[in-house]
C-alpha positions as CSV (number, residue, x, y, z in Angstrom):
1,X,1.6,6.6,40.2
2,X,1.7,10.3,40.7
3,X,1.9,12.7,37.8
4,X,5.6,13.9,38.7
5,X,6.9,10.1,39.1
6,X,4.7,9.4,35.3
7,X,6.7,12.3,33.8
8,X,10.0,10.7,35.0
9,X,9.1,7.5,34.0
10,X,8.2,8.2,30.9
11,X,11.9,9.2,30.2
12,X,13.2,5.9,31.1
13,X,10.4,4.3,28.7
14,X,11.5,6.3,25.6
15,X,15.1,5.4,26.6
16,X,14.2,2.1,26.8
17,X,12.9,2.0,23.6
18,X,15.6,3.2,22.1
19,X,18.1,0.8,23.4
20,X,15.9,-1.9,21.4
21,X,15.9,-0.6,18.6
22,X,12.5,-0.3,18.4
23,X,11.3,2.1,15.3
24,X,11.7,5.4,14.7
25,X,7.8,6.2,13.8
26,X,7.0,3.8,16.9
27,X,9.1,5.8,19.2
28,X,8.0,9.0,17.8
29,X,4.4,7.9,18.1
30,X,4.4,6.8,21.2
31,X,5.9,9.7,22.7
32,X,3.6,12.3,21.1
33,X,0.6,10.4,22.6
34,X,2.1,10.4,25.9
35,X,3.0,13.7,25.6
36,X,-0.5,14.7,24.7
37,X,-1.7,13.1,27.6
38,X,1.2,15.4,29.6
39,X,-0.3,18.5,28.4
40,X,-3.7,18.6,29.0
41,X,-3.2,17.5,32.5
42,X,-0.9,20.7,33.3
43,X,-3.6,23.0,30.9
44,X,-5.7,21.3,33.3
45,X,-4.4,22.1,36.9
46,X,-3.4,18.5,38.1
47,X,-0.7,19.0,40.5
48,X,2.3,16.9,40.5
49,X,1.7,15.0,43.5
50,X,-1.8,13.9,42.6
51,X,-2.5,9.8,41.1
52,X,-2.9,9.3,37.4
53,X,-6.0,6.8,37.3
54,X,-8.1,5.1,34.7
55,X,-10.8,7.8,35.0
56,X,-7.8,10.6,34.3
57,X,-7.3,8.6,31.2
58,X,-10.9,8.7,30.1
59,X,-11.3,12.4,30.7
60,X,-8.4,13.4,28.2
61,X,-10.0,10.2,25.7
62,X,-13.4,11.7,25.8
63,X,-11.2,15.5,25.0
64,X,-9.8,14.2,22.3
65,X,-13.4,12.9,20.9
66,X,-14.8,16.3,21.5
67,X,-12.2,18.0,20.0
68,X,-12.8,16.0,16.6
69,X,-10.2,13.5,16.2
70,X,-10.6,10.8,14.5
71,X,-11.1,7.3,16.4
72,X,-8.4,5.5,14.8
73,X,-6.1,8.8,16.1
74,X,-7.5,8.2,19.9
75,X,-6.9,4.4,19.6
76,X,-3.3,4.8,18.9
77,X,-3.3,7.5,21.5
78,X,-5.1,6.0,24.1
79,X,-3.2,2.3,22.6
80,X,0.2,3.9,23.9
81,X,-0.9,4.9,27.5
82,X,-2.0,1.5,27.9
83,X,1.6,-0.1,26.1
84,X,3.5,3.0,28.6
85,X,1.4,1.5,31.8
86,X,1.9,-2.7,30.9
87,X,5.3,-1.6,30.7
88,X,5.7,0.0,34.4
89,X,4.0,-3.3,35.6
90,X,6.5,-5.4,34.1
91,X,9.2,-2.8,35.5
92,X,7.5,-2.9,38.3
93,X,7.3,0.6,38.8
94,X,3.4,0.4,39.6
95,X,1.1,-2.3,40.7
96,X,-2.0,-2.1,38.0
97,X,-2.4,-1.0,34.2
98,X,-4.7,2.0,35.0
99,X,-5.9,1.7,30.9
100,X,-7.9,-2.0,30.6
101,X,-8.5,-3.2,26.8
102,X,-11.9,-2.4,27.3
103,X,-11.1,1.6,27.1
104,X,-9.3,1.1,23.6
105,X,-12.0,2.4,21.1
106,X,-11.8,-0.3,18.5
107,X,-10.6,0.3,15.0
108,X,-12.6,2.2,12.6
109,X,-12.4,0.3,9.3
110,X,-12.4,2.8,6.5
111,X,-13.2,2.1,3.0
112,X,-10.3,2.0,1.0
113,X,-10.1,3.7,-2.7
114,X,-8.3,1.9,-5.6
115,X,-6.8,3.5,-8.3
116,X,-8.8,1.4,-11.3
117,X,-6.7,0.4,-14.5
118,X,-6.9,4.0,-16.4
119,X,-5.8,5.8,-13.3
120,X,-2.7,3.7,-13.0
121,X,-1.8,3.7,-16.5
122,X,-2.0,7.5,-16.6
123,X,0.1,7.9,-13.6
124,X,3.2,5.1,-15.4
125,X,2.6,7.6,-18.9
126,X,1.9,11.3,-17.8
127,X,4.1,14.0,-16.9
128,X,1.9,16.6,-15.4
129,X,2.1,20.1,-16.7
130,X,0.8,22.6,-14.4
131,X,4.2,22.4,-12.0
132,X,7.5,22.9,-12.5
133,X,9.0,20.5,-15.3
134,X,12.1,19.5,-12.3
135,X,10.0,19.0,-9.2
136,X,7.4,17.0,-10.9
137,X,10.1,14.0,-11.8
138,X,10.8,14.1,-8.5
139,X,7.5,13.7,-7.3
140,X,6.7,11.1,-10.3
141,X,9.7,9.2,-9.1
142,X,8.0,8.7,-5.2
143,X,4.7,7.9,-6.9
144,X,6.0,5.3,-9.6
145,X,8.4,3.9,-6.6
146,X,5.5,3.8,-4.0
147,X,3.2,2.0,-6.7
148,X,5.7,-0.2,-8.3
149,X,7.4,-1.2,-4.8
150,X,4.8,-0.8,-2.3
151,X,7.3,1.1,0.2
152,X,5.3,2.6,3.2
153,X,5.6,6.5,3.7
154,X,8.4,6.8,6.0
155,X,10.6,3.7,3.5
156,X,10.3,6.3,1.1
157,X,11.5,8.9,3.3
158,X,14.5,6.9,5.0
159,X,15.7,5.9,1.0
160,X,19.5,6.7,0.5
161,X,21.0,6.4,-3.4
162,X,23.2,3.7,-2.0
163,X,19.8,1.2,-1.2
164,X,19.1,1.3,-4.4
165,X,20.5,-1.9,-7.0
166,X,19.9,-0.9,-10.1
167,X,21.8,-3.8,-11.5
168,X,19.8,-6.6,-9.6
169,X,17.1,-4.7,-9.3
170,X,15.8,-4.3,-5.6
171,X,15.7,-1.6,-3.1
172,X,17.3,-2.8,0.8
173,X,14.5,-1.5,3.2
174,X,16.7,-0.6,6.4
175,X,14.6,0.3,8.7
176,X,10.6,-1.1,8.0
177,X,8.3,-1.8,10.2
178,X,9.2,-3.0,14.0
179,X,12.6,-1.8,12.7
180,X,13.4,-4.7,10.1
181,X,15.3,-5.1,6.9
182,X,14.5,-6.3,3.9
183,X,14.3,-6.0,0.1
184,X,11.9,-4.8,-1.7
185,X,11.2,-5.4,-5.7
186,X,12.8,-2.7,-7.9
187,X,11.6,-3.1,-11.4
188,X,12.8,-1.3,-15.1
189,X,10.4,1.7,-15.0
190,X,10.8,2.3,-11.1
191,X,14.5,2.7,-12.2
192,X,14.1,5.1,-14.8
193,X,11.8,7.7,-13.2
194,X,14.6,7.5,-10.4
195,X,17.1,7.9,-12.8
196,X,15.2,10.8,-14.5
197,X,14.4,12.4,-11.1
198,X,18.9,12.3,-10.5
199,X,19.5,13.7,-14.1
200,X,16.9,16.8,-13.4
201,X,19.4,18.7,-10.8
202,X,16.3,19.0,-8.4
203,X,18.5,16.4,-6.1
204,X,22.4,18.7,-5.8
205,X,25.2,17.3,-7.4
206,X,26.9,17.7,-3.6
207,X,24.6,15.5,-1.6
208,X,26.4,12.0,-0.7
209,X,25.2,9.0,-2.2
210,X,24.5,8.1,1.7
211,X,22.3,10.9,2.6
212,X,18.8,10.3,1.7
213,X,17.2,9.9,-1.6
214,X,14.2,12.4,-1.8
215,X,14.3,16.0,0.1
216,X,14.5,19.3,-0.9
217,X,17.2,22.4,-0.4
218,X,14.6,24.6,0.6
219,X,13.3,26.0,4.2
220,X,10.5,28.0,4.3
221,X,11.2,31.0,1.5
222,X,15.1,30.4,1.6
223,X,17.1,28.1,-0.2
224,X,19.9,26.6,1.7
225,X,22.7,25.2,-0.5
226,X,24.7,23.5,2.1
227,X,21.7,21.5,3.7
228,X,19.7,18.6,2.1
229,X,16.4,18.1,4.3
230,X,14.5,15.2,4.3
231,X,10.8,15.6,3.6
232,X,8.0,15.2,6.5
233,X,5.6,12.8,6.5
234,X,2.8,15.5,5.8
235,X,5.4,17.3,3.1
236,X,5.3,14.2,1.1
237,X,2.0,13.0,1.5
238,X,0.7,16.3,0.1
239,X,3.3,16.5,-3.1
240,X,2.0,12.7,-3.6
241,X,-2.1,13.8,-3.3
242,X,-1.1,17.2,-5.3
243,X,0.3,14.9,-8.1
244,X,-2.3,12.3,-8.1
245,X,-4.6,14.1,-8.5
246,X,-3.6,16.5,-11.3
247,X,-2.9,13.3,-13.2
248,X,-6.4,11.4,-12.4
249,X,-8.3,14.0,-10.6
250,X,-8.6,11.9,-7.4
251,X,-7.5,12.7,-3.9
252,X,-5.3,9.8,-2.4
253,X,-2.5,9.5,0.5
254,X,0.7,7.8,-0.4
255,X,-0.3,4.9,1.5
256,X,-3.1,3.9,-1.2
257,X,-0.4,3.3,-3.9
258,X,1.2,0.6,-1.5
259,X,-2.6,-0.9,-1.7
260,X,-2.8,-0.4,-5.5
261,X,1.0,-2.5,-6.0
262,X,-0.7,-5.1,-3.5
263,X,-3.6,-5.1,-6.2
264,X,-1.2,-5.2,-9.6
265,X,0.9,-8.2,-8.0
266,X,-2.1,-10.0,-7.0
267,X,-3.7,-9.3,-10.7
268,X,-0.2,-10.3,-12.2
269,X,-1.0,-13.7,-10.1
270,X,1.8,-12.6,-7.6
271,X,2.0,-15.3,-4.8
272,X,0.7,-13.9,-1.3
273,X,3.8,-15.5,0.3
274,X,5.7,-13.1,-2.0
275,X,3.2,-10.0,-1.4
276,X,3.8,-10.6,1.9
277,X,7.5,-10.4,1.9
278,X,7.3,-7.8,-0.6
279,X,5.8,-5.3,2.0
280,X,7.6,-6.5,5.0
281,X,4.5,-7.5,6.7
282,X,5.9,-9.8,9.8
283,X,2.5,-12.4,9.9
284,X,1.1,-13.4,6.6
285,X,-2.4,-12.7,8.7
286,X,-1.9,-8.8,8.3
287,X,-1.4,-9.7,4.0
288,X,-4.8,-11.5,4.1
289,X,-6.9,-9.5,6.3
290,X,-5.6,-6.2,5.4
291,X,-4.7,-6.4,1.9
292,X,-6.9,-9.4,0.3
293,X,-9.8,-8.1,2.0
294,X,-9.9,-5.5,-0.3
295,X,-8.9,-7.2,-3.6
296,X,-11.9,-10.4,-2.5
297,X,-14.1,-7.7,-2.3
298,X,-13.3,-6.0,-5.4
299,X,-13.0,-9.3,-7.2
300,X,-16.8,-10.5,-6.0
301,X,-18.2,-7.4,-7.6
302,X,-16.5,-8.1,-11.0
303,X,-17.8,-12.0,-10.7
304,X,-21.0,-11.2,-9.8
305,X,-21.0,-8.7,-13.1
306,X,-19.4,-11.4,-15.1
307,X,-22.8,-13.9,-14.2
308,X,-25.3,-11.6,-14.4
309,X,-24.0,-9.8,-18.0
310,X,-23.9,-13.9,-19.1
311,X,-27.4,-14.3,-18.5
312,X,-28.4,-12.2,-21.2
């Protein structure tokens, strides 16, 4: 495959992802990494009638490392050439899959953070003080949701007033992963910070109950009345870690409060057929290698406490 027929190709791939429905992040992914690839090929002189090989592919991998990303970053990079190339073999647009399994660096495991018992209670009973009085309900109402429901980042995001049931109490996920729906729990306290965060007038009395749940009026340092933007990944990661941390004085990402409502439920003796469900998770596998891995290890630490304090 030549670098001109990859960059045609790789329009019919994203439109073929699209007619399946596959999910937004996925698609969005997928085609940064691709285009990343595209870009430091023309930066680096390959014409378009040259052959995009394996070796091409570890050239721009290896750029990447030197450049300081991080090796779970490559692996999803480098993951998505090899997903765009399988699917021009089954297409059979080309005769090999230039990227083997053996250039996919593996995952880095990293150690995941808990919020412990005193962190969480101070996030469920403290208002912070040091930002404005409005914005921070609205940010307490993401970090109370995310840690009470265990909605991933972009759930959050994609939240509309009208998925919310305040009366039966559950939150209709439209679009989780791999583009599935589900429900998610919705308890009395999630509600109320919600609740608090529609009374504050952050969120305009003008914005549909169809449009989405959290975003903000403002772009850059003008305030547009007439639009309602949705935050960005980064945008609400960083009002998440900004709040956190003022509360408990610990850096997190959003995605460690889904881990800390794993961690309550299990506590709360929480089924893991129900976890699972709970955070959409299509193979109970992912639940118990992902989630309980962290909880077992956190448990054997307090059991091993427990025996040694009783031999006193």
């Amino acid at each position: 495959m030549t670098f001109d027929e990859m960059k045609q190709d790789i329009a019919l791939y994203v439109d073929n992802m699209q007619s399946l429905h596959r999910a937004k992040n996925t698609i969005s992914t997928y085609s940064a990494s691709i285009s990343s690839l595209i870009q430091w090929m023309d930066e680096n002189g390959y014409k378009g009638d040259q052959e995009v090989t394996g070796e091409v592919v570890t050239k721009w991998r290896n750029f990447l490392h030197d450049k300081g990303n991080a090796q779970n970053t490559i692996l999803w990079r480098v993951l998505a050439i090899h997903t765009f190339f399988a699917w021009c073999v089954r297409q059979k647009i080309t005769n090999e899959n230039i990227v083997s399994p053996d250039d996919i660096p593996q995952i880095e495991h990293r150690e995941i953070t808990l919020l412990d018992s005193d962190d969480i209670n101070k996030l469920l009973h403290t208002i912070p003080t040091r930002t404005h009085h409005n914005i921070s309900l609205r940010t307490r109402a993401i970090v109370i949701l995310a840690l009470q429901t265990g909605l991933r980042n972009s759930e959050i995001r994609e939240l509309t007033l009208d998925d919310l049931d305040f009366e039966n109490g559950w939150v209709l996920v439209k679009h989780g992963k791999g583009n599935k729906r589900r429900k998610a729990p919705f308890p009395k306290f999630a509600q109320e910070c919600v609740k608090d965060y529609l009374n504050s007038g952050i969120r305009p009395s003008w914005v549909k109950s169809s449009d989405i749940l959290f975003g903000n009026s403002k772009v850059g340092s003008k305030n547009d009345k007439n639009t309602w933007h949705a935050y960005t990944p980064q945008q609400i990661n960083l009002s998440v870690k900004r709040y956190v941390k003022n509360v408990t004085g610990k850096e997190i990402h959003l995605h460690t409060l889904r881990h800390c409502a794993t961690a309550l439920w299990d506590s709360y003796g929480v089924p893991i057929r129900t976890i699972q469900n709970a955070l959409g998770h299509k193979s109970i596998r992912t639940t118990e290698n992902v989630y309980l891995y962290v909880l077992n290890k956190n448990q054997s630490a307090m059991e091993i406490n427990s025996a040694l304090d009783d031999m006193k």
